[in-house]
C-alpha positions as CSV (number, residue, x, y, z in Angstrom):
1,X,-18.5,11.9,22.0
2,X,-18.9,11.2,18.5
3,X,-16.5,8.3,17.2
4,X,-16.2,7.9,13.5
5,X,-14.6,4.7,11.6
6,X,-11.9,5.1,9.3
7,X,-10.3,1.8,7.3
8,X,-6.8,3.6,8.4
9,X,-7.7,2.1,11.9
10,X,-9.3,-1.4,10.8
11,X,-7.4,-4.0,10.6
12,X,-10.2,-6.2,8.7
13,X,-10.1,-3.6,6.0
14,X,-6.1,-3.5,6.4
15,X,-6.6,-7.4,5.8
16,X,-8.5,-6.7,2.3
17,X,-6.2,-4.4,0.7
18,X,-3.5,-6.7,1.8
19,X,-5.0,-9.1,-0.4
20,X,-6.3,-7.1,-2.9
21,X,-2.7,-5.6,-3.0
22,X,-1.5,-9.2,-3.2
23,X,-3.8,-10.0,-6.2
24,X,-3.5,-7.2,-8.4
25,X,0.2,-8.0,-8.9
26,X,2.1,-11.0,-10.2
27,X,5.4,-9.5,-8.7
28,X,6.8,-10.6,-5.6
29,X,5.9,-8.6,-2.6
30,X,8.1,-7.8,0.1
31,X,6.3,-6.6,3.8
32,X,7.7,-3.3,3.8
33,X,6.9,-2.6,0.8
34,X,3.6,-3.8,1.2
35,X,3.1,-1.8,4.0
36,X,4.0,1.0,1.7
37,X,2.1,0.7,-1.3
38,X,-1.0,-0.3,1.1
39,X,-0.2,3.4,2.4
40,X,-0.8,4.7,-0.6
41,X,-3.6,2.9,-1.6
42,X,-5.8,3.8,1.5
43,X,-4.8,7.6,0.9
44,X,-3.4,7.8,-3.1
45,X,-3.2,11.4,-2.1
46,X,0.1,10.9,-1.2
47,X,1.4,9.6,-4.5
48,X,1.5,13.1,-5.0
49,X,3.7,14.0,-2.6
50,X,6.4,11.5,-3.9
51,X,9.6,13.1,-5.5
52,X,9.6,11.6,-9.2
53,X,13.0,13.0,-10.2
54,X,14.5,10.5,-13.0
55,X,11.0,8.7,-13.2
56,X,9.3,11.8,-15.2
57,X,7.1,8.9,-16.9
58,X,5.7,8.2,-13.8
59,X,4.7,11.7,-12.9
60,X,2.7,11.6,-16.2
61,X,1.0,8.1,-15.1
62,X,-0.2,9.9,-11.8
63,X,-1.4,12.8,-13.7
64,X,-3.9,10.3,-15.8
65,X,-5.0,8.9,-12.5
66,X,-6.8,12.1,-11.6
67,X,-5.8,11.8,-8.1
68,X,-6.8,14.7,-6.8
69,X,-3.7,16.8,-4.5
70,X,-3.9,17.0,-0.9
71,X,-4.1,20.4,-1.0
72,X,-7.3,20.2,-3.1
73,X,-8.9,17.6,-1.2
74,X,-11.5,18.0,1.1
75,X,-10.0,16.1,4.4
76,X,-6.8,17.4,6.0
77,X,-4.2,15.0,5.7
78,X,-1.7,14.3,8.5
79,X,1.8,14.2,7.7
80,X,2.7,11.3,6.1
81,X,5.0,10.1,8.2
82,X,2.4,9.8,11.0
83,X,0.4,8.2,9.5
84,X,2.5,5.8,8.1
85,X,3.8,5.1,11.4
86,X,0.4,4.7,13.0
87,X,-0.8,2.4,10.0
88,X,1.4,0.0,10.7
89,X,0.3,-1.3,14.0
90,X,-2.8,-2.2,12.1
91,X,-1.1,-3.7,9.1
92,X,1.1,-5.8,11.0
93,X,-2.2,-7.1,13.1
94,X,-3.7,-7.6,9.6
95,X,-1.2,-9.7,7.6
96,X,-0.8,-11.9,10.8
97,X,-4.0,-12.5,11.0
98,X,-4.1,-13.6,7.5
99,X,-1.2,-15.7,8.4
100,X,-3.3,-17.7,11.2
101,X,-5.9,-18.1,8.7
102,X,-3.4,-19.8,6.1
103,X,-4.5,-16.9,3.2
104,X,-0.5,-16.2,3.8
105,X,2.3,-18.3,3.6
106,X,3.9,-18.6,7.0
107,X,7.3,-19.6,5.7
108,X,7.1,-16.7,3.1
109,X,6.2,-14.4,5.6
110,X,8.6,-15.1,8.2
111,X,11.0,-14.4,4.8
112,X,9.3,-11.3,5.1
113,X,7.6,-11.7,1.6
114,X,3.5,-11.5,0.9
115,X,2.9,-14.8,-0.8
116,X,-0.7,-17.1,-0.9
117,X,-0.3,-19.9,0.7
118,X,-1.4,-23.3,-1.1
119,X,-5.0,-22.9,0.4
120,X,-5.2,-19.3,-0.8
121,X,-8.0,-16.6,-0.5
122,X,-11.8,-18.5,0.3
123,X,-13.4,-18.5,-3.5
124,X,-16.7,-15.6,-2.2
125,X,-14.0,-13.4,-0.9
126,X,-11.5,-14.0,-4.0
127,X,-14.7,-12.4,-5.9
128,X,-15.1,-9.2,-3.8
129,X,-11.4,-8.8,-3.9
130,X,-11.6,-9.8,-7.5
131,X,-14.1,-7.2,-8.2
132,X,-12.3,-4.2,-6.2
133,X,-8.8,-5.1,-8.0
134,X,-11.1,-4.6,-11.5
135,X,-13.0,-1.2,-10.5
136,X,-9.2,0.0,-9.4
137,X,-6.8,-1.3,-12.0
138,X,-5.7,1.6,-13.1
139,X,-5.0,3.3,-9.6
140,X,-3.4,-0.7,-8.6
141,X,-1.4,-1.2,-11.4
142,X,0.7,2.5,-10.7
143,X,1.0,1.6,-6.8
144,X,1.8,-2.4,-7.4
145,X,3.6,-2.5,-11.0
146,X,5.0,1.2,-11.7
147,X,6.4,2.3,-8.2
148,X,8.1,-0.8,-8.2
149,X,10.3,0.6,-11.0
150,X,12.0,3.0,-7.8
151,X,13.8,0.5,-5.2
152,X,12.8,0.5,-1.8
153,X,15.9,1.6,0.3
154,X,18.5,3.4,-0.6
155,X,19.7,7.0,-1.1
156,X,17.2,6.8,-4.3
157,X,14.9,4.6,-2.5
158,X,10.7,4.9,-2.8
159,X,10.8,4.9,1.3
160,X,13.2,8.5,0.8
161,X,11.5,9.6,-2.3
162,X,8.6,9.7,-0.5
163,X,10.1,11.3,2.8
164,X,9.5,8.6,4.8
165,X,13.3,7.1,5.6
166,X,14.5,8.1,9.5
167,X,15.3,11.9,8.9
168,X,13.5,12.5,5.9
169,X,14.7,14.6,3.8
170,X,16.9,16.3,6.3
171,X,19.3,13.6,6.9
C-alpha cells in the first residue's frame, strides 16, 4: 500500500501556518477562527465556495488572487465540512504544541486567543516563516485582514457563510 503525505494530516506543518498565520497579521486572533482561516489557507480553494453577499468587494479581491475553483482544479476536494472537521484534530495538536514550546502564550490561549508569547518564534524559524508570509501576502492578507471584515458567528457569520455552522445551510 502506497501512503502519501499531505500537510492536511501534519501537525508540524499545522504548527507553521499557525505561525505564519499568526505573523502575517497584526489583528488579534481568536482559535476558531484561526482554525478557520488555517482551513483556508491549506486549501484557498474554498474561498470560493464562501457566500460573499454584502461583501461584493471581497469577491473582486478573490478574483485578483487567481485562485483557481475547485471545480477546475486538478484534486477532488472533499466537502468542506469534512475536512474542516478532520483538520482540527491536527490543529488543536499543533497550537498545543506550540504552547509547550512557549511560541504561544499559555494564558492567551487558554483565553482562546493566538498570541506570541514574550519568548516568541526562534529567530531561523521567524525567517522561513518570514519568507513564506512574503511569497504569500497577497493570498495572507485576504484570509487574515479581509475575511475578518465578516464576523465569525452569527446568522451572517464567516463560519455560515461558508457552510460550515451545525446544519449548514439547511438549518
Amino acid at each position: 500500500m502506497i501512503r502519501i503525505w499531505h500537510p492536511m494530516r501534519d501537525p508540524h506543518h499545522c504548527s507553521f501556518r499557525m505561525m505564519a498565520l499568526r505573523l502575517a497579521t497584526t489583528r488579534q486572533l481568536s482559535v476558531p477562527r484561526a482554525s478557520l482561516l488555517d482551513t483556508f489557507l491549506l486549501f484557498p480553494e474554498y474561498l470560493h465556495e464562501i457566500q460573499y453577499k454584502g461583501f461584493g468587494s471581497l469577491r473582486s479581491s478573490l478574483r485578483d488572487l487567481e485562485i483557481p475553483k475547485p471545480s477546475d482544479s486538478f484534486v477532488s476536494l472533499p466537502d468542506i465540512r469534512t475536512v474542516f472537521r478532520e483538520l482540527q484534530v491536527f490543529q488543536k495538536a499543533a497550537l498545543r504544541q506550540l504552547v509547550a514550546k512557549n511560541i504561544l502564550s499559555a494564558d492567551a490561549f487558554k483565553e482562546g486567543k493566538l498570541t506570541l508569547s514574550s519568548k516568541g518564534i526562534p529567530d531561523e524559524l521567524k525567517q522561513v516563516l518570514q519568507a513564506f508570509v512574503s511569497e504569500n501576502s497577497r493570498q495572507l492578507w485576504f484570509i487574515t485582514d479581509e475575511l475578518s471584515e465578516i464576523p465569525l458567528d452569527g446568522p451572517t457569520g464567516l463560519l455560515r457563510r461558508a457552510n460550515l455552522e451545525l446544519g449548514g445551510r439547511f438549518r
